[in-house]
C-alpha positions as CSV (number, residue, x, y, z in Angstrom):
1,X,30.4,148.8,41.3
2,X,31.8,145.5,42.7
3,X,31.1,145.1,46.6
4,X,34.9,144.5,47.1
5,X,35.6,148.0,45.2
6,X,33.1,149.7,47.3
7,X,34.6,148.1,50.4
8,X,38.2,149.0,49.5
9,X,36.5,152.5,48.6
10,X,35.6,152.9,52.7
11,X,37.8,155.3,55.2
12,X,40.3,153.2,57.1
13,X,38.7,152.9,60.5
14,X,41.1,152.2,64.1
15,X,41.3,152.9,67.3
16,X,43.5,155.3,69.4
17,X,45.4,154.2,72.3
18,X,45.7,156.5,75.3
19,X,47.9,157.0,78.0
20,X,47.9,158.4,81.6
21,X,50.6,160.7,82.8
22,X,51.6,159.9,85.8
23,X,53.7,161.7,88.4
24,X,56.1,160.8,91.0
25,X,53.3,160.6,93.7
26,X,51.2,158.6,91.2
27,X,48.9,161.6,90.4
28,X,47.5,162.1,87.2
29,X,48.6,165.0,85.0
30,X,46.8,164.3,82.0
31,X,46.0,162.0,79.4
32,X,48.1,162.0,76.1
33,X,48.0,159.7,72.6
34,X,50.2,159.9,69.5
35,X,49.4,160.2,66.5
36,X,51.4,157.0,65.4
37,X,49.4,155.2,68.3
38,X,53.3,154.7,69.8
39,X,54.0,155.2,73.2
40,X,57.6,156.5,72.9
41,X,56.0,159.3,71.0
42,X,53.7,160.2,73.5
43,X,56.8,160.1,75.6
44,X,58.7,162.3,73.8
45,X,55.8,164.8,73.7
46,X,55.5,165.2,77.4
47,X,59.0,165.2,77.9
48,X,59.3,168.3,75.9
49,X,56.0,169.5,77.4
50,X,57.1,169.3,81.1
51,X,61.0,169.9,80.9
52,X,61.6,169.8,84.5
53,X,59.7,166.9,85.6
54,X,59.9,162.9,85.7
55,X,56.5,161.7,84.3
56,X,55.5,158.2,83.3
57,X,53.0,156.9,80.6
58,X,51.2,154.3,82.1
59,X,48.2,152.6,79.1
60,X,44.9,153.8,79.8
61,X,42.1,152.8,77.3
62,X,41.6,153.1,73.6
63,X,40.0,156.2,72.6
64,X,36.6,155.2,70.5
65,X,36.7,154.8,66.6
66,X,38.5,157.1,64.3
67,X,38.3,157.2,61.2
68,X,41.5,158.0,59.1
69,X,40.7,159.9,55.5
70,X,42.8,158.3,52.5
């Protein structure tokens, strides 16, 4: 086996970006990511989570490695 093979061969690897949702008095409701990593997903997510309220996604931190499966 050629190293490049083996490489190639290897999980994808990336890292997951979270978000804060925020409410009108700035208080945290919870933390949310996507699955595409996008933030208008996440968005749409907690807009059909929480109906009735005005939240905002503010970036947090990226969530550690994970490792995607081919």
């Amino acid at each position: 086996m050629h190293v490049n093979d083996f490489i190639s061969s290897l999980p994808k690897i990336r890292q997951r970006k979270v978000w804060k949702v925020l409410d009108s008095d700035n208080s945290v409701v919870q933390y949310v990511g996507a699955t595409d990593n996008r933030k208008r997903t996440a968005q749409k997510y907690i807009d059909n989570k929480y109906p009735e309220r005005t939240l905002r996604l503010v970036f947090s931190h990226f969530n550690g490695l994970v490792t995607i499966p081919r």
